[in-house]
Each structure stands twice: as C-alpha cells, then as structure tokens.
Biopython code that builds the backbone (N, CA, C, O; Angstrom):
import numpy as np
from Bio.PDB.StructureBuilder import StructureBuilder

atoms = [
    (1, "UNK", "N", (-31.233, 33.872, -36.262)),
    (1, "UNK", "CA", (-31.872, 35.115, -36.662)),
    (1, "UNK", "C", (-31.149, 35.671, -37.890)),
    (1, "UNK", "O", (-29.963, 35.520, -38.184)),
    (2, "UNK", "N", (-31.888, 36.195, -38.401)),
    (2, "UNK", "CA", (-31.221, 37.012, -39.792)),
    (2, "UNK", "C", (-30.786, 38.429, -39.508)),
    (2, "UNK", "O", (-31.503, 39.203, -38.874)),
    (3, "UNK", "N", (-29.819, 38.697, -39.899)),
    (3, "UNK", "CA", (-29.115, 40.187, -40.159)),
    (3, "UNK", "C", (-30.277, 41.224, -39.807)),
    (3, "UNK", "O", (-30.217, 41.880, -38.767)),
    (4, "UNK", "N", (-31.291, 41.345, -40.669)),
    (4, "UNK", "CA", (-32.079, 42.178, -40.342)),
    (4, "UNK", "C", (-32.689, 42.293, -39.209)),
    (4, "UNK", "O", (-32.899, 43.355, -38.622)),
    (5, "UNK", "N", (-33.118, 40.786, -38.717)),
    (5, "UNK", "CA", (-33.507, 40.547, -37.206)),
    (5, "UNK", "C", (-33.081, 41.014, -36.692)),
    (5, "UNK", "O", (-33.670, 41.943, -36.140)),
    (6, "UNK", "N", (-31.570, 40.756, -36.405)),
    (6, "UNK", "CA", (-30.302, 41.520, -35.325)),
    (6, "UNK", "C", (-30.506, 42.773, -35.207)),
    (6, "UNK", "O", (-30.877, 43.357, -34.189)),
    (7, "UNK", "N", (-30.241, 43.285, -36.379)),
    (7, "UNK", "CA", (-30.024, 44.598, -36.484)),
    (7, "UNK", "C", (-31.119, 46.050, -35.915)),
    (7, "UNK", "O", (-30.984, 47.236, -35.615)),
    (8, "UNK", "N", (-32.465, 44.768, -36.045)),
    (8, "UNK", "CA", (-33.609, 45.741, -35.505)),
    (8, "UNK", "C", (-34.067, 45.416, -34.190)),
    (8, "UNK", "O", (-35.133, 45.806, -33.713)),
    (9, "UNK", "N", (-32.975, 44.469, -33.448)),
    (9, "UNK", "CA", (-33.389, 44.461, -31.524)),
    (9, "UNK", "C", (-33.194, 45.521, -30.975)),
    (9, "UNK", "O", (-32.325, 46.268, -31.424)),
    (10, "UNK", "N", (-34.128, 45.964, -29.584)),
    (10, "UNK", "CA", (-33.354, 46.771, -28.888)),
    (10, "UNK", "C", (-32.460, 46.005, -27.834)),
    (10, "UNK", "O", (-32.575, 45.037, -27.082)),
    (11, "UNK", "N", (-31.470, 46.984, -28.189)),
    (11, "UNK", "CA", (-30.249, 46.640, -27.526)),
    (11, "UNK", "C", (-30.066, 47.677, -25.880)),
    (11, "UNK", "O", (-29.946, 48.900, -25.799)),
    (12, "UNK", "N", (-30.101, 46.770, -24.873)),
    (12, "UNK", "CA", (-30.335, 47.123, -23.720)),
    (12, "UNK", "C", (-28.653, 48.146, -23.291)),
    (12, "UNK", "O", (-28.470, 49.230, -22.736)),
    (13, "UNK", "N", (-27.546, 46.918, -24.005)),
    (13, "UNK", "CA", (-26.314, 47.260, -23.719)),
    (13, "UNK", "C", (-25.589, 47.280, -24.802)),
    (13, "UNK", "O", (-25.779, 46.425, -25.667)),
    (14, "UNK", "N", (-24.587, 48.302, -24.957)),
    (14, "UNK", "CA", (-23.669, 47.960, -26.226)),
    (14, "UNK", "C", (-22.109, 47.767, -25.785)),
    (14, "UNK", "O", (-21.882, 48.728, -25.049)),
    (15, "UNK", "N", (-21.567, 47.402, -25.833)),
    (15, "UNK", "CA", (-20.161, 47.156, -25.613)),
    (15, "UNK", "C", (-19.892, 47.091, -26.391)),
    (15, "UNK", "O", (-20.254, 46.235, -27.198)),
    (16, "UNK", "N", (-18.440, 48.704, -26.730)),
    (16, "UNK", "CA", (-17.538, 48.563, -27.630)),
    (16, "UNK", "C", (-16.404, 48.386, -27.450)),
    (16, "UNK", "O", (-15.718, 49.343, -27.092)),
    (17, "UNK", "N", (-15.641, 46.715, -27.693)),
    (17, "UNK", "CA", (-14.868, 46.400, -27.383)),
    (17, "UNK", "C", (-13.876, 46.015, -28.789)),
    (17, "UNK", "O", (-13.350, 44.921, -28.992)),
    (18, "UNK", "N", (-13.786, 47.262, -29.701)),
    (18, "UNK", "CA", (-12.795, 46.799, -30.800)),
    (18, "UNK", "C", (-11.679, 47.171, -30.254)),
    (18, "UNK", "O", (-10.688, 46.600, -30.711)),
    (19, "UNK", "N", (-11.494, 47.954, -29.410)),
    (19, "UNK", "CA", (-10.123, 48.185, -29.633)),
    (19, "UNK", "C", (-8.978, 47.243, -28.542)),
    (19, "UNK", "O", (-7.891, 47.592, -28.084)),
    (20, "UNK", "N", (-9.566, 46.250, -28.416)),
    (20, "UNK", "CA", (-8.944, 45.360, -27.409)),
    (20, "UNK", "C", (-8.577, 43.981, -28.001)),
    (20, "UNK", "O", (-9.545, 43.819, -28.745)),
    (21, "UNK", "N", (-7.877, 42.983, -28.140)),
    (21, "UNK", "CA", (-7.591, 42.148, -28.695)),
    (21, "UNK", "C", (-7.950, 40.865, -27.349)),
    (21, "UNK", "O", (-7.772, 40.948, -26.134)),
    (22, "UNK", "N", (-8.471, 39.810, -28.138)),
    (22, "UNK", "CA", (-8.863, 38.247, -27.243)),
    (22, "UNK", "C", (-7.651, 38.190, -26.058)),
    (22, "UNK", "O", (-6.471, 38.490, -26.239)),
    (23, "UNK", "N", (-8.228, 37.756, -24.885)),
    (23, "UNK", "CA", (-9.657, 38.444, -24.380)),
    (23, "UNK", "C", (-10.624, 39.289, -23.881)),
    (23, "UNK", "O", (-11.728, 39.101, -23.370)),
    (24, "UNK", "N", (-9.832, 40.460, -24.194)),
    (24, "UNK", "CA", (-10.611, 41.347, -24.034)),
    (24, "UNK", "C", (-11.690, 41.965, -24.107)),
    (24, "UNK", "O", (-12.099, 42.740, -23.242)),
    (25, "UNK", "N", (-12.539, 41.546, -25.652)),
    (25, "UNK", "CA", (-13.837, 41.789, -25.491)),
    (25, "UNK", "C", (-14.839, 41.071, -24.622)),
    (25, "UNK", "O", (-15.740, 41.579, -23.954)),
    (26, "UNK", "N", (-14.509, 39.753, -24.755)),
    (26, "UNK", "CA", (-14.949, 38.559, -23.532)),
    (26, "UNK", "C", (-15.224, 39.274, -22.218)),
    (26, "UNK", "O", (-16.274, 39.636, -21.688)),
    (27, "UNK", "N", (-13.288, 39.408, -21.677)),
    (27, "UNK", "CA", (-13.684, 40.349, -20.566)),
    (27, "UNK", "C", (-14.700, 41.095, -20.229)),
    (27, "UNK", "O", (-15.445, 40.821, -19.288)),
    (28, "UNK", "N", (-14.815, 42.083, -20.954)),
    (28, "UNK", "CA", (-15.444, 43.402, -21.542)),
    (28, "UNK", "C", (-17.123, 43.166, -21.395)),
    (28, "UNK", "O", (-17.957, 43.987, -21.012)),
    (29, "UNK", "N", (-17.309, 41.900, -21.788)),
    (29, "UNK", "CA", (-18.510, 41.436, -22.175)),
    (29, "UNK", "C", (-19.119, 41.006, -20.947)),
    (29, "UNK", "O", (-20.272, 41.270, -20.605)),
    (30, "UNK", "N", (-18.168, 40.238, -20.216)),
    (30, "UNK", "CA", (-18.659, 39.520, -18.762)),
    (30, "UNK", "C", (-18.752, 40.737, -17.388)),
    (30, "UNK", "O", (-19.381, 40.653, -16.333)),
    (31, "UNK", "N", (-18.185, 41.437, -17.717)),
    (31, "UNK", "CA", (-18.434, 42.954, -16.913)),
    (31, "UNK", "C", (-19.971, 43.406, -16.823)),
    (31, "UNK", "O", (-20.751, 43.668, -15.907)),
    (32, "UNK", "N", (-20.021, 43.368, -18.201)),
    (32, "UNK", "CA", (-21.430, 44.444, -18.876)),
    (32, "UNK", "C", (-22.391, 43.836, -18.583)),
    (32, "UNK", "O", (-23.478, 44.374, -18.370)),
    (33, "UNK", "N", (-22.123, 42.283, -18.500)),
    (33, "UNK", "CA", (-23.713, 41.955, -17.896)),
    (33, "UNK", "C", (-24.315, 41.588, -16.825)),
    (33, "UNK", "O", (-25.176, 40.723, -16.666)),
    (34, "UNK", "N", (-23.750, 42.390, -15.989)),
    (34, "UNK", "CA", (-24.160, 42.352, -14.742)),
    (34, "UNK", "C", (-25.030, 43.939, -14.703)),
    (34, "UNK", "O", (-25.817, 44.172, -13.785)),
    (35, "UNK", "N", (-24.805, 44.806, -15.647)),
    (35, "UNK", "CA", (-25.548, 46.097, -15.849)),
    (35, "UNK", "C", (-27.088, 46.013, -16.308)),
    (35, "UNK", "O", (-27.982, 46.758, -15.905)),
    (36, "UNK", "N", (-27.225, 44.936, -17.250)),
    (36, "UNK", "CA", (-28.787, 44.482, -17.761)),
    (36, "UNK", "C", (-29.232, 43.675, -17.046)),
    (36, "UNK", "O", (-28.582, 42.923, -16.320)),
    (37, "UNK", "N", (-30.889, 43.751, -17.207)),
    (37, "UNK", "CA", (-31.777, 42.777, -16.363)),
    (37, "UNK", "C", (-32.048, 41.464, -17.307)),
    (37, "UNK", "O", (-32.133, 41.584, -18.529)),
    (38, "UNK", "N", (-32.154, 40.425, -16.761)),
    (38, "UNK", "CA", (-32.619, 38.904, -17.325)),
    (38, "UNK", "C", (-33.724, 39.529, -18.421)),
    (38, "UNK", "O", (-34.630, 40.356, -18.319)),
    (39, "UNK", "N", (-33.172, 38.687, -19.564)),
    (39, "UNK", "CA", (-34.109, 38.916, -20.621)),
    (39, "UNK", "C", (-34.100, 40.069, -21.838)),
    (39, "UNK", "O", (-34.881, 40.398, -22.731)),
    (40, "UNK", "N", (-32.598, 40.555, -21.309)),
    (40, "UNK", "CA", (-32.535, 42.096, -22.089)),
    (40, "UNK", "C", (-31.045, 41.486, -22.878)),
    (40, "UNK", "O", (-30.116, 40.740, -22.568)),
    (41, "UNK", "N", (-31.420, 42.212, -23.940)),
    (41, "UNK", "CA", (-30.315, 42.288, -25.090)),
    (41, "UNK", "C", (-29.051, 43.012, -25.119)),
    (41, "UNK", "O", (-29.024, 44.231, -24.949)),
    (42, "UNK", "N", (-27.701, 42.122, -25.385)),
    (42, "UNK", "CA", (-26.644, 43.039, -25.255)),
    (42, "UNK", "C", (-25.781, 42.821, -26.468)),
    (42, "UNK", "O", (-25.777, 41.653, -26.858)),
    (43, "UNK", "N", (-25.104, 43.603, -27.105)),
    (43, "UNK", "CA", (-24.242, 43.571, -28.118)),
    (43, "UNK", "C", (-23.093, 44.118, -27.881)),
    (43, "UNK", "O", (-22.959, 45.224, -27.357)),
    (44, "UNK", "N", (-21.700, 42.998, -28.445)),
    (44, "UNK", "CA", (-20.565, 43.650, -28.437)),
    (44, "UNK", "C", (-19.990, 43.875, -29.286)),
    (44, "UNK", "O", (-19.993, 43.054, -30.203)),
    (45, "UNK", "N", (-19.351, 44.875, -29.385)),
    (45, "UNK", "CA", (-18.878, 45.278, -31.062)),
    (45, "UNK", "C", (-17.074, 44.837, -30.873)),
    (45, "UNK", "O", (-16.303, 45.332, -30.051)),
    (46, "UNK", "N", (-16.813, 43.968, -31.719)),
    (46, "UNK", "CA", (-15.047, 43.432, -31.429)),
    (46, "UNK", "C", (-15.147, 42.964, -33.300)),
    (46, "UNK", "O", (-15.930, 42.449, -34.097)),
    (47, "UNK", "N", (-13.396, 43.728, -33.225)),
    (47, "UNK", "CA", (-12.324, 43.692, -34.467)),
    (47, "UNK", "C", (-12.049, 42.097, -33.666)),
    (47, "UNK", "O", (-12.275, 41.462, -34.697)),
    (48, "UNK", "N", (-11.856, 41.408, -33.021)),
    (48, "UNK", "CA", (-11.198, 40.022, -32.975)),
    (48, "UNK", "C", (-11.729, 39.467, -33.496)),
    (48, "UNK", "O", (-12.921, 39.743, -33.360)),
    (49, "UNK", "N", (-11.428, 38.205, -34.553)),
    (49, "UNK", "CA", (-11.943, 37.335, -34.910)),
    (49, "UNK", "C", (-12.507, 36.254, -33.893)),
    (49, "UNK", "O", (-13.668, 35.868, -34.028)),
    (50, "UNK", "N", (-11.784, 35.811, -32.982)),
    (50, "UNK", "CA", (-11.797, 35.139, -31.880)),
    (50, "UNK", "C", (-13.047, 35.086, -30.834)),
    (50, "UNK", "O", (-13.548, 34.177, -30.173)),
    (51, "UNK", "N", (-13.341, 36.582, -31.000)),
    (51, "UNK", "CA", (-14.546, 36.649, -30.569)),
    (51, "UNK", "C", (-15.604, 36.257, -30.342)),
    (51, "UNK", "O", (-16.179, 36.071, -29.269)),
    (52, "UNK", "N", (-16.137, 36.008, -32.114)),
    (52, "UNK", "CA", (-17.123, 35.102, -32.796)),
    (52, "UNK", "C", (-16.860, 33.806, -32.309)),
    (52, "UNK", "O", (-17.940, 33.268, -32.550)),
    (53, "UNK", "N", (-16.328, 33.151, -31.914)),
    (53, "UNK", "CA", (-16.035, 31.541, -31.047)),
    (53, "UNK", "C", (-16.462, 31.835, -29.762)),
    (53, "UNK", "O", (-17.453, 31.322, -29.243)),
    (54, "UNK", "N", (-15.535, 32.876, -29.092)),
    (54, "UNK", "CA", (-15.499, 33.172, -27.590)),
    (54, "UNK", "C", (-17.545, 33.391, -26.823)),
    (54, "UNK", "O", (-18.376, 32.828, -26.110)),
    (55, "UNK", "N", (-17.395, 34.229, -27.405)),
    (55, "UNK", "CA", (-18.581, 34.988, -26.795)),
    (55, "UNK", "C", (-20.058, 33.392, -26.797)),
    (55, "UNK", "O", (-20.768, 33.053, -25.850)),
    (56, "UNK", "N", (-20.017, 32.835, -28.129)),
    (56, "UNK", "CA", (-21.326, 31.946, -28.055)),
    (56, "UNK", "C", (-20.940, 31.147, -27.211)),
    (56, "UNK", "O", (-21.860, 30.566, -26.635)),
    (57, "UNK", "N", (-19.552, 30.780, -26.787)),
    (57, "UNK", "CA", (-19.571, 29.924, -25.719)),
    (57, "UNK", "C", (-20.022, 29.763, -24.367)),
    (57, "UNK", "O", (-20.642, 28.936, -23.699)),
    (58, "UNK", "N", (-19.327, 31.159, -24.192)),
    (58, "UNK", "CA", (-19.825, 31.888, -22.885)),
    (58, "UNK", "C", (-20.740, 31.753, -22.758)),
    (58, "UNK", "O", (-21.022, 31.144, -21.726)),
    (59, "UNK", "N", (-21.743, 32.126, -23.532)),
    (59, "UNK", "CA", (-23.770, 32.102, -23.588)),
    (59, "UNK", "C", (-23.592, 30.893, -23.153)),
    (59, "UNK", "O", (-23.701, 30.647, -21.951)),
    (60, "UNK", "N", (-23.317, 30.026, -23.982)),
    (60, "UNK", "CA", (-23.484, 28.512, -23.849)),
    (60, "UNK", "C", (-23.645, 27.818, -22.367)),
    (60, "UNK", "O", (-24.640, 27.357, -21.806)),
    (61, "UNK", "N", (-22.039, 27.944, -21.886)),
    (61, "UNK", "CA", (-21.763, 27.847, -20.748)),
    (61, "UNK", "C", (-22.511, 28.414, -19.412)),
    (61, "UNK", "O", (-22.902, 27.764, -18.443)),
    (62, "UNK", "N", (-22.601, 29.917, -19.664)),
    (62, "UNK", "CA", (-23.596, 30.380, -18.797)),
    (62, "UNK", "C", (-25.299, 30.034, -18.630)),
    (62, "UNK", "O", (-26.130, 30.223, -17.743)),
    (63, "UNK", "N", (-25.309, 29.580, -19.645)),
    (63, "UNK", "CA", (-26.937, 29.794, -19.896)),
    (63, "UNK", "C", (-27.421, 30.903, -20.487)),
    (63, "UNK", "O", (-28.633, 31.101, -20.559)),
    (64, "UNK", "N", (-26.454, 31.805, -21.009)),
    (64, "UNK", "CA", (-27.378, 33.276, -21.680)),
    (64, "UNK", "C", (-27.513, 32.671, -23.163)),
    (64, "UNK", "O", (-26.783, 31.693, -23.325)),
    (65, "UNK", "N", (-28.220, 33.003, -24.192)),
    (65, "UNK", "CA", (-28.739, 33.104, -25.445)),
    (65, "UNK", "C", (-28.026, 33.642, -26.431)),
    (65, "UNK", "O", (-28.272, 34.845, -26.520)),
    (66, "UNK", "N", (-27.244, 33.265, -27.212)),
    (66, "UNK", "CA", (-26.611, 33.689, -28.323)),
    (66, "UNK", "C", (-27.560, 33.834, -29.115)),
    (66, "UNK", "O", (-28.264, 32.843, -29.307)),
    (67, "UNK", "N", (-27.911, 35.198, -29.880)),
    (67, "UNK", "CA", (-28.788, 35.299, -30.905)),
    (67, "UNK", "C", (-28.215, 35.271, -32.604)),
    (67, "UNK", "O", (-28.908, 34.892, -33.548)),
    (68, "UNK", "N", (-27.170, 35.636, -32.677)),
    (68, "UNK", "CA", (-26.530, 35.933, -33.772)),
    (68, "UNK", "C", (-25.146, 36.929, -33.779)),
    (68, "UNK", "O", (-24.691, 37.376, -32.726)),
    (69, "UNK", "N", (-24.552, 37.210, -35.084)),
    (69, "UNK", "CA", (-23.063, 37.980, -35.375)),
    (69, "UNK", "C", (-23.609, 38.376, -36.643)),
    (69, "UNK", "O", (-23.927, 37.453, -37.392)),
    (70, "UNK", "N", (-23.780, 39.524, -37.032)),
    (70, "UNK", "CA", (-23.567, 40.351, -38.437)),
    (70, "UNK", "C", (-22.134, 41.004, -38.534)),
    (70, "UNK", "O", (-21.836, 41.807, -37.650)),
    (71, "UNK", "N", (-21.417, 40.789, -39.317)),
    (71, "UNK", "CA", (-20.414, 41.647, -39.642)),
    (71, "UNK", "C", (-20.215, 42.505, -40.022)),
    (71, "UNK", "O", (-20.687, 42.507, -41.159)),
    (72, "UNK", "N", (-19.505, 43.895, -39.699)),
    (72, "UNK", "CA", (-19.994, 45.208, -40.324)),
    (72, "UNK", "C", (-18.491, 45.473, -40.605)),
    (72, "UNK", "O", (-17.799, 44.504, -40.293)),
    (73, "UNK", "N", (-17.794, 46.538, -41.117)),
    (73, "UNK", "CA", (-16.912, 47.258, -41.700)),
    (73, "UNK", "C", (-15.845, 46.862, -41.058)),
    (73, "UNK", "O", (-15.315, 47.669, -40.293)),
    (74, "UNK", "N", (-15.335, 45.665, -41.200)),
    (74, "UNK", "CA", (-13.736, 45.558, -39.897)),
    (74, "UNK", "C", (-14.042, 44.785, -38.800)),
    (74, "UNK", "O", (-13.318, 44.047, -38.132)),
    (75, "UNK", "N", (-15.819, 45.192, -38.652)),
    (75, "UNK", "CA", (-15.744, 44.184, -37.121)),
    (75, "UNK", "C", (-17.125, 43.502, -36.845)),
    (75, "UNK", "O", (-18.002, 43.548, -37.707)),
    (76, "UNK", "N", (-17.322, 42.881, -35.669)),
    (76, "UNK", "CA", (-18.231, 42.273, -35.992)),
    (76, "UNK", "C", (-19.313, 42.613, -34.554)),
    (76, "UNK", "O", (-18.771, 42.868, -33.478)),
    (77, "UNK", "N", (-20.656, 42.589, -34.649)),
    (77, "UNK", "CA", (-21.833, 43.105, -33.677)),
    (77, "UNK", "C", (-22.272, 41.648, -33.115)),
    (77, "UNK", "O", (-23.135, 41.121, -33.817)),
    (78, "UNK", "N", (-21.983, 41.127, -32.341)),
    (78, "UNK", "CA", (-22.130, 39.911, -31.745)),
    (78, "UNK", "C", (-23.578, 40.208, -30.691)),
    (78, "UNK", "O", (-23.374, 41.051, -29.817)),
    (79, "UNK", "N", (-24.767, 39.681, -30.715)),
    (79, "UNK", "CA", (-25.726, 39.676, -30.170)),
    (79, "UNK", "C", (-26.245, 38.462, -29.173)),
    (79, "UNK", "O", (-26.175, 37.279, -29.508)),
    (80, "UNK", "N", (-26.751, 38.888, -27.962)),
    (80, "UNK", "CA", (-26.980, 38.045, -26.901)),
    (80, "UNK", "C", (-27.887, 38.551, -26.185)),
    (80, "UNK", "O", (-28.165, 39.748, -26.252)),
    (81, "UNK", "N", (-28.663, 37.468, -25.156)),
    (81, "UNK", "CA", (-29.607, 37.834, -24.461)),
    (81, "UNK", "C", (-29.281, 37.067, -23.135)),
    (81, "UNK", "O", (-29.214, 35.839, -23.080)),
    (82, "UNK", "N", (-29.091, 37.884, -22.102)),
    (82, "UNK", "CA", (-29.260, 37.607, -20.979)),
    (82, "UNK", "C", (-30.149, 36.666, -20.310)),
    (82, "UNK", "O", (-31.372, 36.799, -20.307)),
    (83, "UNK", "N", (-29.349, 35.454, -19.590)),
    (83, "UNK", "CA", (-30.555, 34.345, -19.035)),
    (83, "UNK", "C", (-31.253, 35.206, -17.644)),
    (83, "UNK", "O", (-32.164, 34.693, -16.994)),
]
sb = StructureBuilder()
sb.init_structure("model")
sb.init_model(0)
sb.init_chain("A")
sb.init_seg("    ")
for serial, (resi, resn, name, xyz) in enumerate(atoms, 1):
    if name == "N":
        sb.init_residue(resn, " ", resi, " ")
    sb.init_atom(name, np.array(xyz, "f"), 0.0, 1.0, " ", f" {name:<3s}", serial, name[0])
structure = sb.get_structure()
C-alpha cells in the first residue's frame, strides 16, 4: 500500500508505543490485539527501529496482515490488520 493508502485507513486501534524500546512495542502490540475484532485495523506508533522487522513478522507468524510502515517525524506508524 502507499503512504497515502495507510494514512487514510480507519484505524480500529492505535498503539502508542514510542516511548518504549524493542520489545516493547511488540509487547505493546500483542496486548492490543486482543481489543479489535478480526478484520479491523491496528497501528503502532514506535521510535524503535527494530520494530519495522519485529512487528511484520509477528503478522507473518500469526497470520495477521501487515499492510505497510510510513515514517513520520522520529518514528514510525506501522499498520496491520487483524486475521
């Protein structure tokens, strides 16, 4: 998806997890989605670089949907969809 794509989902969940360093947003992330229903969009906002590796895996592994990462001012909006 393109930046703009991302940027114009609704986002079911947001997790802001900058202020935590790997793995913490992960953590952070695997918490939160047990709050959304199958099929709904969640974004986490993380300063880790690490992140951007971590998180598509997870999708991967789990079966949820990595949609994309836009980078914004310092950090980055990592987007996913719940299997």
């Amino acid at each position: 998806m393109t930046n703009e794509e991302l940027s114009a989902l609704g986002v079911a969940k947001s997790v802001d997890a900058r202020g935590t360093a790997c793995p913490g947003p992960l953590l952070e992330a695997k918490k939160a989605i047990g709050t959304i229903a199958s099929g709904e969009v969640m974004e986490i906002l993380s300063a880790d670089e690490g992140t951007r590796v971590d998180i598509p895996k997870w999708c991967t592994k789990q079966g949820h949907e990595y949609l994309g990462t836009v980078e914004e001012n310092g950090y980055y909006k990592i987007f996913m969809k719940k299997k």
